[in-house]
ROFITI-331510 format. One record per atom (N, C-alpha, C): x negated, y negated, z; residue in three letters. Coordinates in steps of 0.05 Angstrom, whole numbers, plus 5000, padded with zeros to 4 digits. Each point is the difference from the previous one (the first is absolute). Example, Ala and Ser with C-alpha at 12.3 -4.5 7.8 and 13.67 -1.06 7.14 Angstrom:
ROFITI-331510
473651145156ALA;501849765000ALA;498249765000ALA;500749794986SER;498449765001SER;501549785014SER;
//
This chain:
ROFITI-331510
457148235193UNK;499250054973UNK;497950224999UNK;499850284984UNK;499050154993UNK;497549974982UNK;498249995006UNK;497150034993UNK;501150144965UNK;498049794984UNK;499850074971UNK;500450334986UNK;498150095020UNK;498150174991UNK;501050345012UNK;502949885020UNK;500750245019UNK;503050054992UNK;500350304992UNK;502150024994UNK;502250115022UNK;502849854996UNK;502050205017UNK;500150195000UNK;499850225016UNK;501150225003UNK;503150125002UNK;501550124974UNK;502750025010UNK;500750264992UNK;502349995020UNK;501050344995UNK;503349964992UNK;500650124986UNK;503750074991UNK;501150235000UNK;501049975023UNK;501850255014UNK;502850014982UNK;500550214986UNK;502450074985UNK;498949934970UNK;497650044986UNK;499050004985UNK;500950074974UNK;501650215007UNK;501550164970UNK;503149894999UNK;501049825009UNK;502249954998UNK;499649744977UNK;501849954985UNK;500649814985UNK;497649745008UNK;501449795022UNK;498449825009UNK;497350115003UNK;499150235014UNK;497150075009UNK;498249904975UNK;501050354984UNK;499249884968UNK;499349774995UNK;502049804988UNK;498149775001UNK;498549775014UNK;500050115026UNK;498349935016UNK;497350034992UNK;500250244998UNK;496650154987UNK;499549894975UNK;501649974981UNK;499349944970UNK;499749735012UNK;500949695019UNK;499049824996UNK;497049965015UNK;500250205017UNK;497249935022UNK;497250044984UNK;501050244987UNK;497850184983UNK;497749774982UNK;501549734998UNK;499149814975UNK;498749765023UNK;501449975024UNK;499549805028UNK;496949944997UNK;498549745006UNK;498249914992UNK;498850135029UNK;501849945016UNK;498850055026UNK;501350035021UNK;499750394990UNK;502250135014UNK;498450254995UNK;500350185022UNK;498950294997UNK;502450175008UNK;501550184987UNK;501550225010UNK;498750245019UNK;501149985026UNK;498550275023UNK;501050164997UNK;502849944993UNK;501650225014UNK;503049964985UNK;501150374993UNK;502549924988UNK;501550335006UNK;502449995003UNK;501650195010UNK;503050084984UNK;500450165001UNK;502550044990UNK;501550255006UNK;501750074980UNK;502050205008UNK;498750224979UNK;498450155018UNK;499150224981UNK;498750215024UNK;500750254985UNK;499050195030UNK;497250094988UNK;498549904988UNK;497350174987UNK;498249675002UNK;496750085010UNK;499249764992UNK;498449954975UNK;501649774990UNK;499849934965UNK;498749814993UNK;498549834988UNK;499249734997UNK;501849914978UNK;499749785012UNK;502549814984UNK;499649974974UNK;498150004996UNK;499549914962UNK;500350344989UNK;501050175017UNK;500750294985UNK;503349925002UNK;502049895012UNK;501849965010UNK;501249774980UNK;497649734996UNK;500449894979UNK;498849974974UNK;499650174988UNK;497750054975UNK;499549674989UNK;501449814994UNK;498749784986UNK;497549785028UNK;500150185025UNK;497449855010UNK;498250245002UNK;498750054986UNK;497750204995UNK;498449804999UNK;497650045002UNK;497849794996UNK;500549705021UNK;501050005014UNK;500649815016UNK;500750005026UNK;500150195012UNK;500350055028UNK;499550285000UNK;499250095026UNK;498950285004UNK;501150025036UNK;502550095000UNK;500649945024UNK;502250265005UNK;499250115023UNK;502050245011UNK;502849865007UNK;501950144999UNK;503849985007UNK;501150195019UNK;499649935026UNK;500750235012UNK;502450005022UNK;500850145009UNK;501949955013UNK;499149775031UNK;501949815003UNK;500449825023UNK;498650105023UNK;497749855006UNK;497650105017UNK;500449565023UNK;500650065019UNK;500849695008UNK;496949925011UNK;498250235012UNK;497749945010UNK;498349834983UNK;499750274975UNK;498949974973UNK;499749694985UNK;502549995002UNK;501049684981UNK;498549795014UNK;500449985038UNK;498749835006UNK;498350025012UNK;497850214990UNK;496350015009UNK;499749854971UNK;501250094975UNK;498349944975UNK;501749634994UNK;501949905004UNK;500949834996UNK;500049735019UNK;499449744983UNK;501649795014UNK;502449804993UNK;501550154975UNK;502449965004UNK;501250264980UNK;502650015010UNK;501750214992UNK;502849854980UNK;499850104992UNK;503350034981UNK;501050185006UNK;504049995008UNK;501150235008UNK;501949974977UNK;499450194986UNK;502150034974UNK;501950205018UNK;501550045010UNK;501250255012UNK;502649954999UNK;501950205001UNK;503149885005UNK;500749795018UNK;502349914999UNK;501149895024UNK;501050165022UNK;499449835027UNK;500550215024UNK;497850145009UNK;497549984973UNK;497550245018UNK;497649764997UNK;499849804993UNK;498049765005UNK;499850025036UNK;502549865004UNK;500550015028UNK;498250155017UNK;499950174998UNK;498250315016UNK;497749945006UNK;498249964969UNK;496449885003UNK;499749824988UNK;501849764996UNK;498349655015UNK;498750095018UNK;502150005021UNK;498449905031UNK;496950114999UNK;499850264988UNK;498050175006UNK;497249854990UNK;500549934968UNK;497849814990UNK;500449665017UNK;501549894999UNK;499149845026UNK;498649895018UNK;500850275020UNK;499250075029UNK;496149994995UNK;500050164964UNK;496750044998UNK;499249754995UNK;501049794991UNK;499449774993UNK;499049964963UNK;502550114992UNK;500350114977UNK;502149814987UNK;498449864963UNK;502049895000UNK;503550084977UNK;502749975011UNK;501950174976UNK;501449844985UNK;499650074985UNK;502749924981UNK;502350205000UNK;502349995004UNK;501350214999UNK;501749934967UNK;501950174989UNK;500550004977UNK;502650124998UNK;500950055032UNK;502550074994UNK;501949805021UNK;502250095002UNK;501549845011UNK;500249805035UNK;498650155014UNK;499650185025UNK;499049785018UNK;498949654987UNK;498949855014UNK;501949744987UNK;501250064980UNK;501649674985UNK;502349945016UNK;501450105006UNK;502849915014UNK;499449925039UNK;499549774996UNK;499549965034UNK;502949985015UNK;502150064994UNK;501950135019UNK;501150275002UNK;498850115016UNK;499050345010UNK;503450124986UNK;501549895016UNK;502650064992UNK;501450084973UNK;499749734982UNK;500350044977UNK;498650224982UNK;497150065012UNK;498250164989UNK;501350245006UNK;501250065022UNK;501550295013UNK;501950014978UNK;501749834992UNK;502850004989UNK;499150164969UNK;498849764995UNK;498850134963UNK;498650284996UNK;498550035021UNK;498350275001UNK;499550185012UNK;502549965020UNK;501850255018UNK;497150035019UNK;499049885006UNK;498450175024UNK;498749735013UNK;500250015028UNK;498049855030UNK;497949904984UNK;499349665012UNK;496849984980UNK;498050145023UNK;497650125004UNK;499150105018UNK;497549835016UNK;500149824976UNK;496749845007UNK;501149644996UNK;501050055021UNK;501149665006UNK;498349845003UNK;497950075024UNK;497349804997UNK;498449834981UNK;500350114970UNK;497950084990UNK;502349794977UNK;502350064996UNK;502549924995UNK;500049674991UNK;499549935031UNK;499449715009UNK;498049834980UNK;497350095000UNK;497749974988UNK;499949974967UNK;501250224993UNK;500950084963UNK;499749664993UNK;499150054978UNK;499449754978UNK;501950094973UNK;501949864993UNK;502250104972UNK;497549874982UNK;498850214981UNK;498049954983UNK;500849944973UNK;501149734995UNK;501149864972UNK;497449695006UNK;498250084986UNK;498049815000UNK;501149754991UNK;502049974993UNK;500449714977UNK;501949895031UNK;501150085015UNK;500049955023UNK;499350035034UNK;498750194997UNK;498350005027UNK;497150084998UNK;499249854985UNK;497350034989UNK;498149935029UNK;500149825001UNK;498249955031UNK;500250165023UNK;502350105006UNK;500850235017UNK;498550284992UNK;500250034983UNK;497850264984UNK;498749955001UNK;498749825008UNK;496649935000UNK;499050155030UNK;501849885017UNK;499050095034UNK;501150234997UNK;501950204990UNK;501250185007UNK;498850295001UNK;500350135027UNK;499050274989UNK;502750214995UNK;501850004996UNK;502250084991UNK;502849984984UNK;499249934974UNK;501449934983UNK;502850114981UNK;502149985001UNK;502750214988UNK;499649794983UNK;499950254984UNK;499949984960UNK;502149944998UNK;501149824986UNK;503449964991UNK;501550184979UNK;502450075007UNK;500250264978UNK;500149824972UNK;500450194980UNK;500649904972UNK;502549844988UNK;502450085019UNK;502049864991UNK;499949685012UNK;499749985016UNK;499249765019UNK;497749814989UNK;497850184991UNK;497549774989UNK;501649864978UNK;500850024981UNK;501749924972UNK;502149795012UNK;501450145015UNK;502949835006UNK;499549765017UNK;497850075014UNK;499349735025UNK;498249774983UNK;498450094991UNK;499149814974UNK;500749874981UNK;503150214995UNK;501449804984UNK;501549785008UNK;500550055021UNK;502149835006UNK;499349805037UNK;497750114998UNK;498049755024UNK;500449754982UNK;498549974982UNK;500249634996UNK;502849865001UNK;502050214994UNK;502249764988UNK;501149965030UNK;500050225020UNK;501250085026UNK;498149765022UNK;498750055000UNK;497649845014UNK;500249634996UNK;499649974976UNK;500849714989UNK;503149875005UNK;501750225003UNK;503249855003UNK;501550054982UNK;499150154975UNK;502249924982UNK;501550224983UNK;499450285007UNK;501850195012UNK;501350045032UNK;502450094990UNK;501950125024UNK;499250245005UNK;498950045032UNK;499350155013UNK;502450275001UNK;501849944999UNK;502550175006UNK;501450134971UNK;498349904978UNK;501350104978UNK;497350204979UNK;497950075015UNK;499150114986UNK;499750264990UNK;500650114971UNK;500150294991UNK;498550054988UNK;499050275012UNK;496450084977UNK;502050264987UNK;499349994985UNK;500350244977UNK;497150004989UNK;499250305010UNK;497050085001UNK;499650344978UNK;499150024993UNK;499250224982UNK;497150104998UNK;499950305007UNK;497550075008UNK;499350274985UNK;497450064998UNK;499850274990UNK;499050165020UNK;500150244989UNK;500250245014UNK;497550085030UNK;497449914990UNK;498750065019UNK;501049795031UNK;500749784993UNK;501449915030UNK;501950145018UNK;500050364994UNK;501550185012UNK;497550125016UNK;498449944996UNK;497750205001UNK;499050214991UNK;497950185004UNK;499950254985UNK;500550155021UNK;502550174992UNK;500950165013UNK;502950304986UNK;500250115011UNK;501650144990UNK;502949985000UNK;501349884980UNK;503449845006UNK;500850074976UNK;502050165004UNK;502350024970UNK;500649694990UNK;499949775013UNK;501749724985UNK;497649884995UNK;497350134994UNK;498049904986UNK;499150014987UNK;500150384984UNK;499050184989UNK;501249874971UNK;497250044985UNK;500449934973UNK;503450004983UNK;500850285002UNK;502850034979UNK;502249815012UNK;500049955035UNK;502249855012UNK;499849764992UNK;496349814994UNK;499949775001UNK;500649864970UNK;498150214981UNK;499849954972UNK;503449954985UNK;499749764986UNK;501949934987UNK;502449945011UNK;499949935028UNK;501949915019UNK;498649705017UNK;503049995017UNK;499449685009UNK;502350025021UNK;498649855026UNK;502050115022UNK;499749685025UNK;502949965000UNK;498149815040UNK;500350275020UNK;498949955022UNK;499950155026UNK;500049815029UNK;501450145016UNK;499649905025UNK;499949675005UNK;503449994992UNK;500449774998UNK;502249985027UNK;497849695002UNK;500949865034UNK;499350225029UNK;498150134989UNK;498450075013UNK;496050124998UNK;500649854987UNK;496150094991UNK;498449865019UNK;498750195009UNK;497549895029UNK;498549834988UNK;499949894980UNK;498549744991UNK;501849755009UNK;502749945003UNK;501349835001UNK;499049895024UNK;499250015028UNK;499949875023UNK;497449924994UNK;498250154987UNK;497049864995UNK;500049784982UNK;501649994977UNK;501049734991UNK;500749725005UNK;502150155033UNK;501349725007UNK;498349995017UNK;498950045011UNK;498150025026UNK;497149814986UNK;499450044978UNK;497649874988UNK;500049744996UNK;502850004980UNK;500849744990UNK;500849805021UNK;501750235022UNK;500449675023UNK;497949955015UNK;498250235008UNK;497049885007UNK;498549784982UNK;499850074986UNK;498549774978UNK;501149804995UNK;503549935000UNK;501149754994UNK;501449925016UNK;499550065031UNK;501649945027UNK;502549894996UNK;501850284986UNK;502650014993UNK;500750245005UNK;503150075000UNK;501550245002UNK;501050054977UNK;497750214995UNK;500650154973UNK;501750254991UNK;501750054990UNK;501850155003UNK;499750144968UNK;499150204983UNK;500350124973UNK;501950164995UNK;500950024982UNK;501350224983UNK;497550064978UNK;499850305000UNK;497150134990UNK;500750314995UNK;500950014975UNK;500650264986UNK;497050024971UNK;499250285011UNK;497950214994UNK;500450094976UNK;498850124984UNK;500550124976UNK;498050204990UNK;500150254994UNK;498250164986UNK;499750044972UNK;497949884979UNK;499349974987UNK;497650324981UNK;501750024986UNK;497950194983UNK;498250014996UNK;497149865013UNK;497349974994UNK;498350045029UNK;497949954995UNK;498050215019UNK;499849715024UNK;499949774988UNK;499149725023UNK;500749794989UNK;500049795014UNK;500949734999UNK;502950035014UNK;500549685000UNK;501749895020UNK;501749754984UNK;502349934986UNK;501049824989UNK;502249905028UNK;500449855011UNK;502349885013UNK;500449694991UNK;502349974991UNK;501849884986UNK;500949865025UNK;500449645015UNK;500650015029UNK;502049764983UNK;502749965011UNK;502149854992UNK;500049765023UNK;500049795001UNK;499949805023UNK;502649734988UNK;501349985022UNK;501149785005UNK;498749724999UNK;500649764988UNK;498249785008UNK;501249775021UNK;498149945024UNK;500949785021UNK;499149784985UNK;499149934977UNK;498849814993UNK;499749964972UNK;501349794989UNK;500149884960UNK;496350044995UNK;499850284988UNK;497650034981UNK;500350094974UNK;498250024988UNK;500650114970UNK;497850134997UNK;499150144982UNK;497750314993UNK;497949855002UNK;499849724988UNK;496449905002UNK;499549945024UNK;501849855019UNK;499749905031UNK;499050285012UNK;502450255004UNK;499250215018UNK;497250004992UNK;498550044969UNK;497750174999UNK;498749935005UNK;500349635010UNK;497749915010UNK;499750065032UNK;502350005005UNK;499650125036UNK;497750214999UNK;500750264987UNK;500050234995UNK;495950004995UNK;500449834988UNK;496249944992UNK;498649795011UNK;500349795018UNK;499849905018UNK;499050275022UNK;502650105009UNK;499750185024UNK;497350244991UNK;500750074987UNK;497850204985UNK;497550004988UNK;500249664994UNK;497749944993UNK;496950105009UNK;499650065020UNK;497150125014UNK;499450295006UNK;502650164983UNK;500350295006UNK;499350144970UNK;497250115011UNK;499850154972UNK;501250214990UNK;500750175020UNK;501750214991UNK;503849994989UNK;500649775007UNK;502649874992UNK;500749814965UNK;500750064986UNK;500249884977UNK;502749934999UNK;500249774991UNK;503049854991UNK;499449914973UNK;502550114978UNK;499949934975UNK;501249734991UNK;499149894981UNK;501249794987UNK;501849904985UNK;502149925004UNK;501449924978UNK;503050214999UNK;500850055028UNK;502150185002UNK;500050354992UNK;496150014998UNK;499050334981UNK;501950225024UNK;499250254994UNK;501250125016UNK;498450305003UNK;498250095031UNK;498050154986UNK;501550325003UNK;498150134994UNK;501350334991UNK;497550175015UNK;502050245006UNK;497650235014UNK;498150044994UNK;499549994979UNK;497250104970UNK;497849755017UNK;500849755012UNK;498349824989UNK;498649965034UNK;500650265015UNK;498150005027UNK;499950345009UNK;500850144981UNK;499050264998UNK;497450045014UNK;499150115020UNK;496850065008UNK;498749815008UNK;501649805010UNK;498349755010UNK;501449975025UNK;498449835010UNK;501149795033UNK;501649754998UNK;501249964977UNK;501749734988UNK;502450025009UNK;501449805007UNK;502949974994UNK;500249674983UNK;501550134984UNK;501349894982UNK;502549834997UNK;501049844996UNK;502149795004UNK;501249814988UNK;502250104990UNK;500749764983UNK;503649885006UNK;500549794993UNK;503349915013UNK;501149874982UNK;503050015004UNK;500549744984UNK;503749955017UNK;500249704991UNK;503049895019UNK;501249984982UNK;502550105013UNK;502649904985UNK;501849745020UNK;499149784985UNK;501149805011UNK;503049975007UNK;501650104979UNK;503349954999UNK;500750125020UNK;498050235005UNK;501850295029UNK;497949905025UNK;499349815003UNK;497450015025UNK;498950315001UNK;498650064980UNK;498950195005UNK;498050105000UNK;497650105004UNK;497650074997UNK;499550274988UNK;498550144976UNK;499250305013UNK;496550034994UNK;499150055015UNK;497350144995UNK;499150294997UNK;497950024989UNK;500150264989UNK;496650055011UNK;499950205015UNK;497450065006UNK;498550354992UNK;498550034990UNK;498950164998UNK;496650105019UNK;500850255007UNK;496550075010UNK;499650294990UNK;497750085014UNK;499450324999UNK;500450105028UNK;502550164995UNK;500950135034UNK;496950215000UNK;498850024989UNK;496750125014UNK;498749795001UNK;499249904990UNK;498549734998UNK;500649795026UNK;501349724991UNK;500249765018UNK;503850145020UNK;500050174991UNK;502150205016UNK;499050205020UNK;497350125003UNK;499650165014UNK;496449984998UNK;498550104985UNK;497150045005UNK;498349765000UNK;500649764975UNK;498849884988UNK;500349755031UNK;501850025004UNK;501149805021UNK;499250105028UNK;499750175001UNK;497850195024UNK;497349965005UNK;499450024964UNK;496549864996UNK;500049705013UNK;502249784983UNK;499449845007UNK;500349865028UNK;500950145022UNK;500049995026UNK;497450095010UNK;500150214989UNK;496550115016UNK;498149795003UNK;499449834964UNK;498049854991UNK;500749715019UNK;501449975007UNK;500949785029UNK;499050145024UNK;500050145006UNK;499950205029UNK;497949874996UNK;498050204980UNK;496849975007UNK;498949784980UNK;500549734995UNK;499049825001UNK;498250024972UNK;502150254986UNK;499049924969UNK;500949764977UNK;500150044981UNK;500549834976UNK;502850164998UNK;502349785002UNK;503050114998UNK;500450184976UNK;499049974982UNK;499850124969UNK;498750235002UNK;498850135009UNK;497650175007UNK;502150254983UNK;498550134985UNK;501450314992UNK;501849844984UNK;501949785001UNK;502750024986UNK;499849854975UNK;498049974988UNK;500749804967UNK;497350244984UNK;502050094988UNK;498250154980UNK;501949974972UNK;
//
């Protein structure tokens, strides 16, 4: 536990990318948290509140290009907002300093090296380090984040879909073999980057799935869910791009092994959840909407059965920046170092 009075030191490497961004906008408010250090993709050195004009008056901090020394003389823990495939590179490096990471991209979640080759075409390079990785979904490996000094952020499609469909999977009373997420996302879950199938005129006023029966989220799915409910989990998990800047709607269709009806599930559903602040289950068969976790660390949840078909569907909502990527980053950190789990995230 961290002394009252002493703040973390943290640095976020890939700073101007989508996730970075709100990395900074949530730390910036952190009760007890100091920003050292922040880097990005820019060849001039800029300070970030020129880079982001609405934190003026609130941080006063240079952006400069990826300095690995730098990050860990001024830091004791790092965020690697960075692509997938280049985390890999400098873990080890913060590490080795005794430095603590969260990583944020893909590069530490999939603990079979192989599968990780298959989805993302390249050798994992840092197998060691591999071993150690903590899958950072606090509502289940919360104690493990506590000792951990290397934590894989769960991506965004996976936080939503594993949440949704942990209680009923876990308890017995979905079929492991019949589950379908139909997931819908907005645009910044591409990242910020330069892509014709992102660019405003392609996205606006259209509606598309992609990369179906093959999206590198699928093995982090089954891989979570049978970890967590010491079952063989098998998904069908089709993607969707959505006309808006964030959030995450997945819609998950489930088979039932077991005679329930809408009030039984939701009691599972809040039972299981009951001690998770960042988790909300609605009442009364409600059903929640993107609007209603916009800019927050929430996921949202609501279900209802169709008895006649044994069928289940739940419907989960988050913020693919938020409890999808930054917010969910924070709230790993605030476990690392032995803050208040809430710390930065309820405003």
């Amino acid at each position: 536990m961290k002394p009252k009075n002493k703040k973390l030191k943290v640095g976020v490497v890939g700073a101007t990318g989508y996730t970075g961004e709100e990395l900074i906008r949530i730390l910036v408010r952190h009760p007890r948290v100091e920003i050292v250090y922040a880097s990005g993709k820019e060849d001039r050195d800029i300070k970030i509140q020129e880079i982001f004009p609405y934190l003026r008056n609130r941080i006063d901090l240079e952006c400069k290009a990826f300095s690995a020394d730098e990050a860990i003389e001024k830091s004791d823990l790092v965020f690697l907002s960075l692509p997938h495939t280049v985390s890999m590179q400098y873990a080890p490096l913060f590490l080795k300093a005794g430095k603590k990471v969260v990583d944020v991209s893909a590069d530490y979640r999939l603990k079979n090296e192989k599968v990780y080759e298959k989805f993302y075409k390249v050798a994992h390079r840092d197998l060691a380090n591999l071993r150690h990785a903590v899958y950072g979904l606090p509502e289940v490996n919360r104690e493990k984040i506590r000792t951990s000094r290397l934590v894989a952020n769960p991506g965004c499609y996976p936080t939503g879909a594993i949440l949704g469909a942990l209680p009923g999977v876990r308890q017995g009373f979905f079929d492991s073999d019949a589950i379908c997420i139909d997931a819908k996302s907005g645009v910044t879950g591409a990242g910020r980057k330069a892509d014709k199938a992102t660019a405003f005129s392609e996205v606006n006023e259209s509606f598309k799935a992609y990369k179906l029966f093959e999206h590198q989220h699928v093995p982090e799915i089954d891989q979570e869910l049978g970890r967590a409910s010491h079952k063989v989990v098998s998904v069908v998990f089709v993607p969707h791009l959505l006309p808006l800047n964030r959030g995450i709607l997945s819609t998950i269709y489930v088979k039932l092994k077991k005679e329930i009806d809408t009030k039984g599930l939701l009691d599972v559903y809040q039972k299981f959840y009951a001690d998770e602040l960042f988790v909300k289950v609605y009442k009364n068969g409600a059903l929640p909407e993107i609007k209603n976790v916009a800019f927050t660390n929430f996921c949202d949840i609501g279900l209802r059965v169709n008895e006649s078909k044994k069928l289940a569907v739940v419907v989960v909502v988050i913020d693919n920046l938020g409890k999808g990527a930054a917010g969910q980053a924070v709230q790993n950190m605030n476990l690392m170092a032995g803050f208040d789990e809430t710390d930065g995230l309820l405003y």
